[in-house]
Steps between C-alpha positions, in 0.01 A plus 500: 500500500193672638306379755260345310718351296654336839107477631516258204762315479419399858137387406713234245675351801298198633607531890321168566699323254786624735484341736316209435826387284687467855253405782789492745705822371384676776543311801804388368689851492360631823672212673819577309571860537326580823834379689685736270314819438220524762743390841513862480206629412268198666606600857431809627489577905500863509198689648526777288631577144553884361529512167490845392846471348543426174846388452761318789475652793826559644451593858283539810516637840266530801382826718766448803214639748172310428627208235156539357641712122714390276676690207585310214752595206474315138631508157199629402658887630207511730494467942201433657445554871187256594335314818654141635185382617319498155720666219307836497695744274545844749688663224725507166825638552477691171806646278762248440617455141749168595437163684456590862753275693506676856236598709473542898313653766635692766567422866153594624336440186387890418730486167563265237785496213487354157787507271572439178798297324528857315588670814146633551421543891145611616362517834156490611325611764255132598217668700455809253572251190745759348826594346743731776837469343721362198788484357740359201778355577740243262383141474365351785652233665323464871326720753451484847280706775710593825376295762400802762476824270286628190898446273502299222854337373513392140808373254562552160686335207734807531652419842377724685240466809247768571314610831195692529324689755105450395325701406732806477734330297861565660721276333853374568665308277793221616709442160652134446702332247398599162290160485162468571432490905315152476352418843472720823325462871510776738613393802276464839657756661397737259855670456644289237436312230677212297529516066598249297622571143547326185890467555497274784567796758290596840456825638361578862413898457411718806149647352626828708791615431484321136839373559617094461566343819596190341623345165546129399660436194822261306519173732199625740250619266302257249653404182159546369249747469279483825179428509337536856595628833322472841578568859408304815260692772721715676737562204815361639520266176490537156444254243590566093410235254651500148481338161878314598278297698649606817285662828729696721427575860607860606570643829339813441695732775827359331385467189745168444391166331408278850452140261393458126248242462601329147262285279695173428325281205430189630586334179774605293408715156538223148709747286302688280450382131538801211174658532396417795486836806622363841245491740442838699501497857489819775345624807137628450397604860648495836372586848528416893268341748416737781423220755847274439841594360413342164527667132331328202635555174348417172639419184414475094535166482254399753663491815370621833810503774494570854775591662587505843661819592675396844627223320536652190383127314266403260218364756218429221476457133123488325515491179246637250419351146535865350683820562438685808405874482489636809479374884301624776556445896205501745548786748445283787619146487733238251285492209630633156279560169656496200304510161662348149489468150241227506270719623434364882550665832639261725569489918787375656576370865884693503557282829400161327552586113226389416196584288196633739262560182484650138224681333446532106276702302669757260552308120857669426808580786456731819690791426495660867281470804420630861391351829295682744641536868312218680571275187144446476513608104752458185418702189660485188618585167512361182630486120093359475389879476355434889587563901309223755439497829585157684342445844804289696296397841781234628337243717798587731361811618 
């Protein structure tokens, strides 16, 4: 039909008549589904929203030197480097043909990396707004910025781990299992760094002499495929999380297993009925507290679990209503972020377990998100096409 034709049907519809049949329709289904669909949408506490993105946007992370940019990587194949304080775009980083799933800036901020699930790397150069350097590698799996030097780590579906000098472009390449390298952290010291890969085993290379310092695999590795790594502040201990639901500590000059941290279900699994999948559980996110010798550990299934390293205990369990995606820990004190499949950011007290505060505001799950170094700011990602900026002042302070 043309639109007249539809510019006259409509003119047949008496809207009046509508509504007056149902006086109450209305108020009747705002009261209904606003506890369903709007919780989501109804609340919203960030300060600012970008929402240049049009498509999930898988990840975000903050200029190390200033905290004031952010780069953020979406579905949509597009990164956008823009302003904290109000969401001003400073520039596109053009030219990627697949959803953009890393992205980084360097240690002082003068570079930032975007990559691309295709294995599309591109740096930029943030004051002059402009492409220095890419490269194609295999599919991405992470990337990572050296913590003191303009070298960029990534890993790729391939097993193998590159390392960049930037801008020139020197590459080494440390070659793994023929598995995809899932996870990888360069360590403080800025000698080594730790890979997982997708058949349970850890490597420690030495980014020098591209040699393997230390291998866990069989009874010591993961049964699993791992899915995050992190080190403590002076590098001593390594942590690898896995999809067997296990979170190993690591000495990291040994490279042996010091205690594995297992996820016991609380109540035990009803067998499962023809049809029906058994419910998924693994470790989404691990890290350390700088200021106490805890580790928090989060899981699919909802569960947030301190540990106490010098006891090597469960201190704390906070459990979520949803899936938790990634966990952050405040540089300076107890306090650990973690942000789920609900869609909230929450705060927690690691000493007391308990909930400090929560903030909502995206309508669909976080998807990845960054805290600036005087946790004064959260922002975040979303599958709702949009990044926010949370203010989290803590009457504490």
């Amino acid at each position: 039909p043309s639109a007249d034709d539809l510019a006259e049907e409509m003119e047949d519809v008496d809207f009046e008549d509508e509504g007056a049949e149902e006086p109450d329709a209305e108020a009747w289904e705002s009261e209904d589904d606003e506890g369903v669909e709007d919780s989501m949408e109804a609340q919203d506490d960030s300060e600012v929203t970008f929402s240049l993105h049009s498509a999930s946007v898988f990840c975000v992370s903050l200029d190390p030197k200033t905290n004031t940019l952010a780069v953020t990587g979406g579905e949509d194949d597009k990164a956008f480097v823009w302003r904290v304080s109000d969401g001003e775009l400073l520039f596109e980083c053009s030219g990627h043909k697949d959803s953009v799933t890393c992205a980084g800036f360097s240690h002082d901020s003068v570079f930032v990396a975007t990559g691309d699930m295709s294995g599309l790397i591109k740096v930029w150069r943030v004051d002059a707004k402009e492409e220095v350097w890419s490269f194609e590698v295999g599919d991405l799996e992470w990337m990572e910025w050296h913590p003191q030097a303009h070298v960029l780590l990534a890993g790729t579906a391939d097993g193998n781990t590159w390392m960049w000098k930037i801008p020139s472009g020197d590459c080494k390449t440390f070659q793994g299992p023929a598995c995809p390298a899932t996870c990888g952290r360069i360590l403080p010291d800025g000698k080594r760094a730790v890979v997982g890969y997708e058949d349970g085993t850890m490597r420690i290379w030495d980014l020098k002499q591209g040699t393997t310092l230390h291998v866990l695999k069989g009874q010591d590795g993961h049964q699993d495929p791992l899915t995050c790594v992190a080190s403590n502040q002076d590098g001593s201990l390594i942590m690898t999380g896995s999809v067997d639901c296990h979170a190993k500590l690591i000495n990291s000059a040994t490279g042996k297993v010091v205690c594995v941290f297992k996820m016991e279900s609380v109540t035990p699994k009803a067998p499962i009925g023809e049809g029906e999948e058994a419910e998924s559980n693994s470790v989404e996110s691990l890290g350390f507290c700088n200021v106490m010798p805890l580790a928090a550990v989060g899981y699919l299934d909802g569960t947030l679990a301190i540990y106490d390293l010098s006891t090597q205990s469960l201190r704390h369990k906070c459990q979520h209503e949803s899936g938790i995606v990634q966990l952050l820990w405040e540089e300076s004190s107890a306090v650990v972020y973690t942000c789920s499949l609900d869609g909230a950011v929450r705060l927690w007290d690691a000493r007391s377990g308990k909930m400090i505060s929560e903030y909502r505001g995206h309508s669909a799950e976080i998807l990845d998100f960054a805290v600036n170094k005087d946790a004064s700011i959260v922002v975040t990602t979303s599958g709702d096409h949009q990044a926010k900026v949370f203010c989290v002042q803590r009457p504490d302070r």
